[in-house]
Steps between C-alpha positions, in 0.01 A plus 500: 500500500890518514557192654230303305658612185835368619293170628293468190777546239689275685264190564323458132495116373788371575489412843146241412753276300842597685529171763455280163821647377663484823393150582801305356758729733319422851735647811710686176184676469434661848882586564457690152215650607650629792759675272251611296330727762817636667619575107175683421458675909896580385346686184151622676733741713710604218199598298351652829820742590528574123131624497555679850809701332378536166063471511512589084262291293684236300632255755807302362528728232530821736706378746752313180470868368622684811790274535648402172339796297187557216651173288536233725177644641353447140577165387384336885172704457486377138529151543296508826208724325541129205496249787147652658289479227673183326409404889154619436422244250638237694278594807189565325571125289526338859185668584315342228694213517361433802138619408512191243376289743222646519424609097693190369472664176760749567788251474357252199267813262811621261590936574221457779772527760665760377205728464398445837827574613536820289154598628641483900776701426283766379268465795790589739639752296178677477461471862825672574395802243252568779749594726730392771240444729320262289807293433572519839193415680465213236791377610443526903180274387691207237758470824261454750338222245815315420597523834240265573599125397854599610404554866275132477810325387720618804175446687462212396883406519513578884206301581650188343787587726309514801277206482760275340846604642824522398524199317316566193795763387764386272772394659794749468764283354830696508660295195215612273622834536721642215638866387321483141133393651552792732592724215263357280218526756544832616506619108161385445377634828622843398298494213219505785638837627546645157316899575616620833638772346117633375405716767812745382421560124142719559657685794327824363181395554543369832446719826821549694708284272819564751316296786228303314735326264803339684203383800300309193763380354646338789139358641387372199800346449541335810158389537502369124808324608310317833211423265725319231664303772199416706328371192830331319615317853184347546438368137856355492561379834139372532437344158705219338714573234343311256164623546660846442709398169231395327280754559330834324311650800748395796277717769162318403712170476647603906116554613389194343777268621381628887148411378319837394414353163548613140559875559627603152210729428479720731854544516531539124266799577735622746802428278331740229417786736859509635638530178249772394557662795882483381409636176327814648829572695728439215306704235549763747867550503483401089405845493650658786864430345473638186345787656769572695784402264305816292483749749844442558588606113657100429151450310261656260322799665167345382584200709392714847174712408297452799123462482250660729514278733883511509554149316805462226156333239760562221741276666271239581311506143868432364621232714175326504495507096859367526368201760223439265721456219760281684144297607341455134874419376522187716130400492592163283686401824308324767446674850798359660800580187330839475528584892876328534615703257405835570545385911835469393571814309290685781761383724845546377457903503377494874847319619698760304272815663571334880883498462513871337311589807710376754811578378377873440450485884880489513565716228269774619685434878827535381418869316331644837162458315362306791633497831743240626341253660691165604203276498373626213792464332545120615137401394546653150841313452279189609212607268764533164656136607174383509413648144754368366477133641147483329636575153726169562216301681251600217793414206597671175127497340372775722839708509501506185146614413578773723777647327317446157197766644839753679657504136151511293464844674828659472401633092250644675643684735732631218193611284353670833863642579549669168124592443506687836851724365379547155122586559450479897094661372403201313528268765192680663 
């Protein structure tokens, strides 16, 4: 259940239209893809030894917290806590997005959309109030599913490959090849990898956190990793560019151009269960955060009452009103404003969250919090380089999104600082 949280958060709808985007930067593409995955392995074990040394609930936030202290701590849980259920409403608008094909009424019946949408967010928030279990076996079920049309692609992919040879790749031209399509590239394939970091933030309600969290982390992201590039090399290198350019479902336009017909139902279908299946994993750690930021005394009190079944349902009912909201704010836009928008909000916080984390590894090294360790040391120098290259690759929109969400939560951290000295009972 681990790993398929770390796997379902991780592949949601992105990766149906990804080789579309990538198209126009051919070779650029793969190289930055190869990046990509040693960036995000780079971060994988820095999350992993950080949930090893320190298995609190919280994730980035606990491990910012331990280094850098309860302020720090505050603002990257703060803006991360915005980004997931801003992210929410993306997810759930790609899930119905791609459930239009189907009910063509959902994109061209004014507010139809947006109900819909609203109503799936409920749906997996009221499926996590049932428990961990719930969410989690739901989520062991929506990977398996959207697993599916990935593995028929790379399938599909290597039997071109076999039956056709060599020649039908694009030819690697080394003069093509350019520092800003690498750069470029390899920022939109981290977008893919967005949520490695998942499998750290409900750490109290996982068994063994110390050993079941750093080997999830690092399997699911590894083999999300081989998926993307199975699937990505043989759409680019196997498809010509301007089939892929053009199109809005590049995965049904690979099949068909290797003659399995118009595909674009069925994989619509699958499109709309992987981002579901995303959903269910994100609305998870949308309450999970605040929980934690609460019983850690950096947020209301109220913010971590438990239910029976051990679920933060007071979290969740509050981030899910706020996703709602955000949802029935922006339901004049069409599908594909509404989703850019909050996929780019969702975003900026996450960049911010991975280089706090990797330079607390060196922080918390240097005051004999964790042990020295020279590789460990090395890969989190790598991670925090690699951090901060994706702020320049993804340019000055995201950055600066990202410190709009760390400074919209230092008043509160004030508030909370001076509520807790004056009248430490009222926060309960």
């Amino acid at each position: 259940m681990c790993t398929a949280l770390v796997v379902g958060n991780t592949i949601g709808s992105g990766v149906f239209m990804l080789p579309s985007a990538l198209a126009p930067y051919g070779w650029n593409a793969m190289i930055g893809w190869g990046l990509t995955i040693a960036g995000t392995l780079c971060l994988a074990y820095v999350f992993s030894r950080l949930s090893r040394a320190f298995p609190r609930a919280g994730g980035p936030f606990a491990y910012t917290e331990e280094a850098f202290g309860k302020a720090p701590g505050f603002l990257i849980a703060w803006s991360y806590w915005i980004s997931v259920w801003v992210a929410n409403a993306a997810v759930a608008i790609a899930a119905v997005s791609y459930a239009s094909v189907f009910i063509p009424g959902l994109a061209s019946t004014p507010g139809l959309a947006a109900l819909t949408t609203i109503a799936v967010v409920w749906l997996a928030t009221a499926i996590n109030a049932l428990g961990a279990r719930s969410a989690g076996w739901t989520q062991v079920v929506t990977t398996v599913l959207k697993l599916v049309p990935l593995v028929a692609v790379a399938g599909l992919a290597l039997h071109v490959l076999l039956t056709k040879g060599a020649g039908v790749v694009a030819p690697f031209q080394a003069s093509t090849l350019s520092g800003g399509g690498i750069t470029a590239a390899a920022s939109l394939t981290l977008w893919a990898l967005l949520g490695i970091e998942t499998a750290s933030i409900p750490a109290d309600k996982i068994t063994d956190p110390a050993r079941t969290i750093p080997r999830a982390t690092l399997v699911g992201t590894a083999f999300t990793g081989a998926i993307y590039v199975l699937v990505s090399a043989g759409v680019l290198l196997l498809t010509p560019v301007a089939v892929l350019k053009a199109s809005n479902a590049p995965l049904a336009d690979f099949m068909a151009y290797h003659g399995l017909g118009d595909l674009r139902a069925p994989l619509a279908a699958f499109a709309s269960i992987s981002a579901l299946g995303a959903l269910n994993g994100w609305v998870l750690i949308q309450g999970e955060m605040p929980a934690a930021m609460a019983h850690d005394g950096v947020f209301p009190a109220w913010f971590g009452k438990l239910s029976k079944r051990g679920v933060p349902v007071r979290a969740h009912l509050v981030s899910s009103g706020l996703c709602t909201v955000l949802v029935a704010m922006n339901y004049a836009k069409s599908l594909a404003d509404a989703f850019t928008f909050m996929a780019l909000l969702a975003t900026a916080a996450t960049l911010f969250a991975y280089l706090a984390c990797s330079l607390a590894v060196l922080r918390l090294q240097a005051s004999k919090k964790m042990a020295a360790d020279r590789a460990l040391t090395v890969i989190a120098s790598l991670a925090a380089l690699y951090s901060a290259w994706t702020f320049y690759g993804a340019g000055w929109s995201p950055t600066l999104w990202g410190l709009v969400l760390l400074v919209a939560g230092l008043p509160v951290y004030l508030f909370m600082t001076r509520a807790a000295k004056v009248a430490p009972e009222t926060l309960a």
